[in-house]
N, C-alpha and C positions, 0 to 999 in steps of 0.2 A: 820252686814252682813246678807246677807237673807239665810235662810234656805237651803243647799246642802245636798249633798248624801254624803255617806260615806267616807270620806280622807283617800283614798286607793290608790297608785299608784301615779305617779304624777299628781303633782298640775293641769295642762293642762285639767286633766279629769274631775278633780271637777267643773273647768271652762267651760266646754263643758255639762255636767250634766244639771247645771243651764243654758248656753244658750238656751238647750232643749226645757226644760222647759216653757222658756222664747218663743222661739217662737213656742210652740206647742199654750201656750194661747193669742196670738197678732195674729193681722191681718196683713196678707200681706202688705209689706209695710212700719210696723211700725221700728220707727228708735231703735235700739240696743245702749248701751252703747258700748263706741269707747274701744278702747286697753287700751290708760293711764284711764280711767276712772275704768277697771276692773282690772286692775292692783294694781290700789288703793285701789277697794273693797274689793281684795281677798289677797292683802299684798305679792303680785308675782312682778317678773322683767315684762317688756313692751314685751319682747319675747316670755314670756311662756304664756302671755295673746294672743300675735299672734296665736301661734301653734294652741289653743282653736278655734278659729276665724278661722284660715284656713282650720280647720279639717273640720267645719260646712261646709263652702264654696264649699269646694270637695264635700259634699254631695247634696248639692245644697240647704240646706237649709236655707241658710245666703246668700246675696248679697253684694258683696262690690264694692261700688262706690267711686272712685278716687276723693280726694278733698272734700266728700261728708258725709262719713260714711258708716256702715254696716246697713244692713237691712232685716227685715225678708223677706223670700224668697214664690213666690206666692205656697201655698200649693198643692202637686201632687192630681190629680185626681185620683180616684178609680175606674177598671172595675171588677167584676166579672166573671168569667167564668161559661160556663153550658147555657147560654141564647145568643145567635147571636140576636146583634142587630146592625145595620149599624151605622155607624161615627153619619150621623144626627140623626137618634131615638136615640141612647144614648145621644146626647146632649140636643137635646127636652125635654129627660125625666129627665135632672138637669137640665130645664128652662135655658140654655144657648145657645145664639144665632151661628148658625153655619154660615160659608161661606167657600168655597175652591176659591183658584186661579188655573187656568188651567193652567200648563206646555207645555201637549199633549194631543192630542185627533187623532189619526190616525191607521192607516192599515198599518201592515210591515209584515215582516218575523218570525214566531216564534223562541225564540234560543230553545238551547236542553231541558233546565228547563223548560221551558214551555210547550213546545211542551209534554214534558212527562207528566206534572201535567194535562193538558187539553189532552191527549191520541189523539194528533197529530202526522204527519210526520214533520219532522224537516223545510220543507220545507212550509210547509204551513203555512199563513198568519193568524193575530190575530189582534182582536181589543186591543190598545195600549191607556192606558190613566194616564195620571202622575198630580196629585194636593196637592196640600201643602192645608191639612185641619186646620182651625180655630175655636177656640170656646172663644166665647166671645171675638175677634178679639186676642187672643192669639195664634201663631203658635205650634201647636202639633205635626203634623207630615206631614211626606213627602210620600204619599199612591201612587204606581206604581199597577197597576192594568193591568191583560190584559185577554180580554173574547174571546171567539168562534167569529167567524164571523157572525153566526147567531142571534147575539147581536147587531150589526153592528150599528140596528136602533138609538143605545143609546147615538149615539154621535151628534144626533140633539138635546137632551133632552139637557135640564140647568143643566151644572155640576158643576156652581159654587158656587148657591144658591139649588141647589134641592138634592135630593137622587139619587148615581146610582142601590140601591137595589129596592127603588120605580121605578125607570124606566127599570128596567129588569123585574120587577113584569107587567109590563104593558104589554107588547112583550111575556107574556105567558113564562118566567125563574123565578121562583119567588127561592129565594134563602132559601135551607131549612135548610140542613146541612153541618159544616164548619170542618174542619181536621185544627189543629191550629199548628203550633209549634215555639217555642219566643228560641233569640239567645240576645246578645249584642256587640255591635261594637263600635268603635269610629267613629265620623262624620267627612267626607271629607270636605277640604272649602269648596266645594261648600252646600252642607249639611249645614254646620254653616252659609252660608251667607243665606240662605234660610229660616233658622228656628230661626235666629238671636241671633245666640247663640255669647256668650264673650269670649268661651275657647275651644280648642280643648280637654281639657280634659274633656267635659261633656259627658257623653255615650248616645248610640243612643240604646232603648230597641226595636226590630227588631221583626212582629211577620209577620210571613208568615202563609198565607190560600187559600187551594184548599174548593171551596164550589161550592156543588151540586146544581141542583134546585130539585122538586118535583116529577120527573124521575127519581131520582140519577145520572141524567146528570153530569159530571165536568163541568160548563161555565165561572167558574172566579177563577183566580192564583192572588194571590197581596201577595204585600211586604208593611208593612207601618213601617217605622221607625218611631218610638215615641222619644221627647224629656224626658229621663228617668226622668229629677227631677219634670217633667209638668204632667206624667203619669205612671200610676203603673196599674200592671193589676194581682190582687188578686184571687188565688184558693184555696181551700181545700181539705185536704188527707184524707181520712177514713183507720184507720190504720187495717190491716189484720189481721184477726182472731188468735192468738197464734197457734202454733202446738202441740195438746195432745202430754203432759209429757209421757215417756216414764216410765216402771216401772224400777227400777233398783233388777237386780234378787239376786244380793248379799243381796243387804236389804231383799228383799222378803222371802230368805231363812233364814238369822235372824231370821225375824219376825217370822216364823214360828215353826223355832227350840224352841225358847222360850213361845210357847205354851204350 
C-alpha cells in the first residue's frame, strides 16, 4: 500500500489524505481508483471507501460519473486581491481564452441597492447588463453588472468577446478603484442550469463591487457569482502589531524590595 498519513481517526480519513494527494499531483481529468478497488487497498468495507470519495466530491475536488468512475476534478483558479483587473485581463494574463454569452443588455429602473451603490434616486434608470463569463469555454460565473446611464454607449460595444472595462475606458470611465465584499450562497436552478452545475449542493462564491472611475465617480455596481470549486479568490492578512506589555507593579515592587 502506498505511503499515508498518520492512522488517526477513522479509516475514511486516511482514505481521503491519499486521495488528496492523489489529485493534487494528476490532471484534471485523470481517472481515480473506484471504491472496491480502494477498499482492497486499504483493507476497509466498500462504505467507508464511499464516505472518502463523497467527502472529495462535496469539495468539488473528485467528479463522479454514473456508470463511469470518479475522476479528478478541473483544478479551482486563483485570484488575488490588491490589483482590479477585469474578467478578460485576468484571463489574458493565464493565456486563457475568454467569451461571455449575453443574457441582457438594457435600460430600466434602478432597485434600492443600486440606486444607493451608484448615489441614485430610486427612481432613476440604469444601464442593466447580465453574461455568464467563460474561460477556456468553462462556465465561471454569472456577472449582473449595472452602470450610470452616462455609460449607456457600452451597450453597442461587443460584450461577448470584448471587455466592458475596456469599453468604459473608451467613453472617458476608466475604472480605477473597486470597494469588494464576497458572501456564499447556494445556486438557484436556474444558476445550476446556467453554469452547468450537477448538484445544488455546489456553493456559488458571490463577490459584489462598487467601482469608481478616475473622478471617484461610482459608475458600476455588479454581482458575479463564481462557481466555488472553478474559483477561489486568495488574500493576505498582516497581522497587527502586539500591544506593549503592560508592567505588572506587584512584580515591580518585588523586584525592587530585593535590591
Amino acid at each position: 500500500m502506498s505511503e499515508v498519513g498518520p492512522a488517526v481517526g477513522p479509516r475514511y480519513l486516511e482514505i481521503e489524505w491519499w486521495l488528496r494527494e492523489r489529485t493534487r499531483n494528476s490532471l484534471p481529468g485523470s481517472l481515480l481508483p473506484s471504491e472496491a478497488e480502494l477498499a482492497a487497498q486499504f483493507h476497509v468495507s466498500r462504505m467507508t471507501a464511499r464516505q472518502a470519495v463523497q467527502n472529495l466530491a462535496k469539495e468539488g475536488l473528485v467528479s463522479r460519473r454514473r456508470g463511469s468512475g470518479t475522476y479528478v476534478a478541473e483544478h479551482p483558479l486563483h485570484r488575488n486581491g490588491g490589483v482590479l483587473f477585469s474578467f478578460t485581463e485576468d484571463m489574458r494574463r493565464r493565456g486563457l481564452s475568454t467569451r461571455s454569452v449575453l443574457l441582457d443588455a438594457s435600460l430600466r429602473p434602478a432597485v434600492a441597492a443600486e440606486a444607493e451603490a451608484l448615489r441614485l434616486a430610486e427612481d432613476q434608470r440604469v444601464v442593466s447588463i447580465e453574461r455568464i463569463r467563460f474561460a477556456d469555454e468553462r462556465p465561471l460565473a454569472i456577472e449582473r453588472a449595472v452602470l450610470l446611464t452616462s455609460c449607456a454607449a457600452v451597450l453597442s460595444a461587443d460584450l461577448e468577446t470584448g471587455s466592458l472595462h475596456e469599453a468604459l475606458a473608451r467613453i472617458g470611465h476608466v475604472p480605477t478603484v473597486a470597494q469588494s465584499w464576497i458572501t456564499a450562497r447556494m445556486p438557484s436552478p436556474h444558476e445550476m442550469e446556467l453554469l452547468g452545475l450537477a448538484s445544488d449542493r455546489e456553493p456559488l462564491l458571490v463577490e459584489r463591487r462598487i467601482i469608481r472611475d478616475q473622478d471617484s465617480v461610482p459608475v458600476e455596481h455588479t454581482e458575479s457569482a463564481y462557481t466555488a470549486s472553478r474559483y477561489v479568490i486568495d488574500a493576505t492578512f498582516q497581522m497587527s502589531e502586539p500591544s506593549p506589555r503592560k508592567a505588572n507593579p506587584e512584580k515591580t515592587r518585588r523586584d525592587t524590595s530585593a535590591k
